[in-house]
C-alpha positions in Angstrom: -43.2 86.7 -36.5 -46.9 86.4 -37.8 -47.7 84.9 -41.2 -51.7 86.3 -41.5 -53.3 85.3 -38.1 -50.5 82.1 -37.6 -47.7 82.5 -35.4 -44.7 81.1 -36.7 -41.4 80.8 -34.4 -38.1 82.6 -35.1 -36.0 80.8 -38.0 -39.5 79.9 -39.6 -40.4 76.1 -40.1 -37.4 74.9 -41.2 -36.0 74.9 -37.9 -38.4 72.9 -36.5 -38.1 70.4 -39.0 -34.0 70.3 -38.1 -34.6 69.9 -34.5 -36.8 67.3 -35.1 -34.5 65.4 -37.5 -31.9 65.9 -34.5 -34.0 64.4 -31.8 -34.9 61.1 -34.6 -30.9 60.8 -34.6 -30.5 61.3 -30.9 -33.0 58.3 -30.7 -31.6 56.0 -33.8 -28.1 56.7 -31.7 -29.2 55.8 -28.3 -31.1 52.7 -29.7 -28.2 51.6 -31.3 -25.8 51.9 -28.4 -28.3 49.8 -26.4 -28.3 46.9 -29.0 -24.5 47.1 -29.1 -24.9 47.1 -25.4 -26.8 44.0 -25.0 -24.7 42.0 -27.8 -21.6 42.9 -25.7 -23.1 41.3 -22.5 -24.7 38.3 -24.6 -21.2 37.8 -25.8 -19.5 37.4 -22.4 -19.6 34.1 -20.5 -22.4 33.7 -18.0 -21.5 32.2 -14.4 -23.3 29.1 -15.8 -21.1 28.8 -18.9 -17.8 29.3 -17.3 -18.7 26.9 -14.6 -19.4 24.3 -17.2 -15.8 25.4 -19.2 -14.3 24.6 -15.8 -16.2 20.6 -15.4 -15.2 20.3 -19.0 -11.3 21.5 -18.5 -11.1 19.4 -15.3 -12.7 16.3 -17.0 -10.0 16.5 -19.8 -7.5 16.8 -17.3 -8.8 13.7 -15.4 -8.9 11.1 -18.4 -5.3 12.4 -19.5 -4.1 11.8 -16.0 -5.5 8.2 -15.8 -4.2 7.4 -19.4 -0.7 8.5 -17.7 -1.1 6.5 -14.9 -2.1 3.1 -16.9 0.7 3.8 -19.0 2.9 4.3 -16.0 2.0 0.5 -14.8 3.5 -0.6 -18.6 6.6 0.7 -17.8 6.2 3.8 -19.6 8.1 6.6 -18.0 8.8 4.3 -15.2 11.7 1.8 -16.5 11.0 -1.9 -15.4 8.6 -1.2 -12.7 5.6 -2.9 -14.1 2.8 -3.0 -12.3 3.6 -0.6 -10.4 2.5 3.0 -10.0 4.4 6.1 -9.0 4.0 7.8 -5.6 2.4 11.3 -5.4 4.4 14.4 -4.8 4.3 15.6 -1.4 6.6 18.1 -1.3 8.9 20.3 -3.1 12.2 19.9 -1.9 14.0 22.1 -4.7 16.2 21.6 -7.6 17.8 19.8 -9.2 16.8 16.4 -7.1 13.1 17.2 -7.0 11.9 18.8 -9.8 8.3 20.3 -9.8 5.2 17.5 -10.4 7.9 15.1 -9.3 7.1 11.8 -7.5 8.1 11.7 -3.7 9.8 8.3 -2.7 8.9 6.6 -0.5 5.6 7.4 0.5 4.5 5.5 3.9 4.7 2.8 5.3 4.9 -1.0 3.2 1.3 -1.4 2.2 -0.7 1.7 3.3 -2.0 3.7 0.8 -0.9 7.3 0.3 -2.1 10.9 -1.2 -0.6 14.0 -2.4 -0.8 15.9 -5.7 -0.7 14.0 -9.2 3.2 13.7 -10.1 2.9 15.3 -13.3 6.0 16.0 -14.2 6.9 11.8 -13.3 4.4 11.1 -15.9 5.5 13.4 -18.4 2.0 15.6 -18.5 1.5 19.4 -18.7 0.6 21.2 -15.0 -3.0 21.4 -15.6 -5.0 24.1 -14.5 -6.4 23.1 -11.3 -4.2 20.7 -8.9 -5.2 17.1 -9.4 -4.6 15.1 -6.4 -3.7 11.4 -6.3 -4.2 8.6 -4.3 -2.5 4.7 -4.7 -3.1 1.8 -2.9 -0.3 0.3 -0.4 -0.4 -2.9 -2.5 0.6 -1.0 -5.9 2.5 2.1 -4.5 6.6 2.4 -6.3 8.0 2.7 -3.0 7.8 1.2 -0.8 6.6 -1.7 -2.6 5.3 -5.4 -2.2 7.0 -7.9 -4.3 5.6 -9.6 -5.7 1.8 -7.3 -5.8 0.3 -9.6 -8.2 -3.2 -10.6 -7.4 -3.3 -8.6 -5.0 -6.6 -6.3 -4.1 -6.6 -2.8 -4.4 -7.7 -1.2 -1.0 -9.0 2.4 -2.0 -12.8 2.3 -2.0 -14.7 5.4 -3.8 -18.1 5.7 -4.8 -19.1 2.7 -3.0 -16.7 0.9 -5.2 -13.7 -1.2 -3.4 -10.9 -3.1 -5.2 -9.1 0.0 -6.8 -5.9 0.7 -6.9 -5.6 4.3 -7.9 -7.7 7.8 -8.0 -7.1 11.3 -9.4 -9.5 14.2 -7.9 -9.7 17.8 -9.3 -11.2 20.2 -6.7 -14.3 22.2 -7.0 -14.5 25.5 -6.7 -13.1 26.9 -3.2 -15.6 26.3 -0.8 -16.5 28.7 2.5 -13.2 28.6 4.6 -10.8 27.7 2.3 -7.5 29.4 1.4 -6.0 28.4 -1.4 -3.4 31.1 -1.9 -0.8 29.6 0.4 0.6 26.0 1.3 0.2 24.3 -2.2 0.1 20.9 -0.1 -2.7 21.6 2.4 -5.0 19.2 0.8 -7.9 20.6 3.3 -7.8 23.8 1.1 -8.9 21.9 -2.1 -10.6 18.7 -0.9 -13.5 17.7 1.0 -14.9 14.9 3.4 -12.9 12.1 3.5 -11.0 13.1 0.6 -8.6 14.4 2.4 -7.5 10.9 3.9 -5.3 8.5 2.2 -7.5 5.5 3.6 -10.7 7.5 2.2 -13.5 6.1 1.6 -13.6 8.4 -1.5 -16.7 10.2 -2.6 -18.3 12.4 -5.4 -20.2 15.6 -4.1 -21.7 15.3 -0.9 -20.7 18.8 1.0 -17.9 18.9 -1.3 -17.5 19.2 -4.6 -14.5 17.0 -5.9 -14.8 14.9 -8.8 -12.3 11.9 -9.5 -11.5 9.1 -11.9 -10.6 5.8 -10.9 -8.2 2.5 -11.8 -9.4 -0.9 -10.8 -7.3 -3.9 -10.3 -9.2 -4.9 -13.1 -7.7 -3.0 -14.7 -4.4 -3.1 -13.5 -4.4 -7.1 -14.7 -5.6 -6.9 -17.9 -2.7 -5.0 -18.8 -0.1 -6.9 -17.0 -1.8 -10.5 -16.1 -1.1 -11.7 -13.0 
């Protein structure tokens, strides 16, 4: 269609005016789905942050644990056995004798120290989201015990640190060649070094990535002197 010497397409200018209007709103659309887009991904936890949520979770768990533990030594939860602290649980044996997160008694021999996974239950916590392991000196184990165990030293060393008496660890992350979808108890599939052995020593990163807290017999005697 001609207006003088000016071709003008079908439908005139006005629809060229509405197909440009719909590619500005094709735009403004796509635009704004690409925002919403990136706010969605901001919004979701990076690697970095939920690693951090997990050192954070584990480090609550760890200082609820020791608190447990030093109330254990006062008697709490553990009748008139003062100054001493609970075996760990080594194995579930089934109801109604040995509840889940129970203590396994006895644990070893008379004054060797011994690991399995924090008694929970024995020391009236919550399971806590990762397995937290726990070792005890010989000289302060429940069972079975040395009477009297006063004065004497701790013999689990960690850090570089000797003299104490007790240590909760909450794994890493799995490392490269371990399973942790089966034996609950195979402290190889959570552990690392010589974390694994009751006799330790016991250490902080290295190839692995535990972490721990620790009770000195410091510790131990400034709540119940000597």
């Amino acid at each position: 269609m001609r207006h003088g010497s000016r071709y003008v397409p079908s439908g005139g200018p006005h629809v060229g005016r509405v197909r440009q209007r719909g590619f500005v709103l094709l735009l403004v659309l796509a635009m704004l789905l690409s925002t919403a887009a990136l706010l969605l991904l901001g919004a979701l936890p990076s690697p970095e942050r939920y690693r951090q949520a997990q050192v954070a979770e584990a480090n609550q768990a760890l200082r609820e644990a020791r608190a447990a533990l030093l109330g254990y030594v006062l008697g709490v939860n553990s009748g008139a056995n003062i100054g001493y602290l609970p075996c760990p649980d080594t194995a579930y044996l089934g109801l109604p004798f040995d509840p889940v997160g129970s203590s396994n008694t006895p644990c070893g021999a008379t004054g060797t120290p011994a690991i399995g996974l924090l008694p929970w239950g024995t020391l009236h916590l919550a399971p806590a989201s990762v397995p937290l392991w726990y070792a005890v000196s010989g000289n302060y184990k429940i069972s079975p015990r040395i009477e009297p165990n006063a004065g004497l030293p701790g013999t689990l060393v960690a850090g570089g640190v000797s003299d104490i008496v007790a240590l909760v660890l909450a794994p890493g992350a799995a490392l490269p060649g371990q399973n942790r979808s089966g034996d609950p108890y195979a402290i190889a599939q959570y552990l690392e070094d010589s974390n694994i052995d009751a006799a330790g020593p016991f250490v902080a990163g290295g190839v692995g990535n535990d972490r721990f807290v620790a009770i000195t017999r410091a510790e131990i005697e400034a709540l119940v002197p000597p």
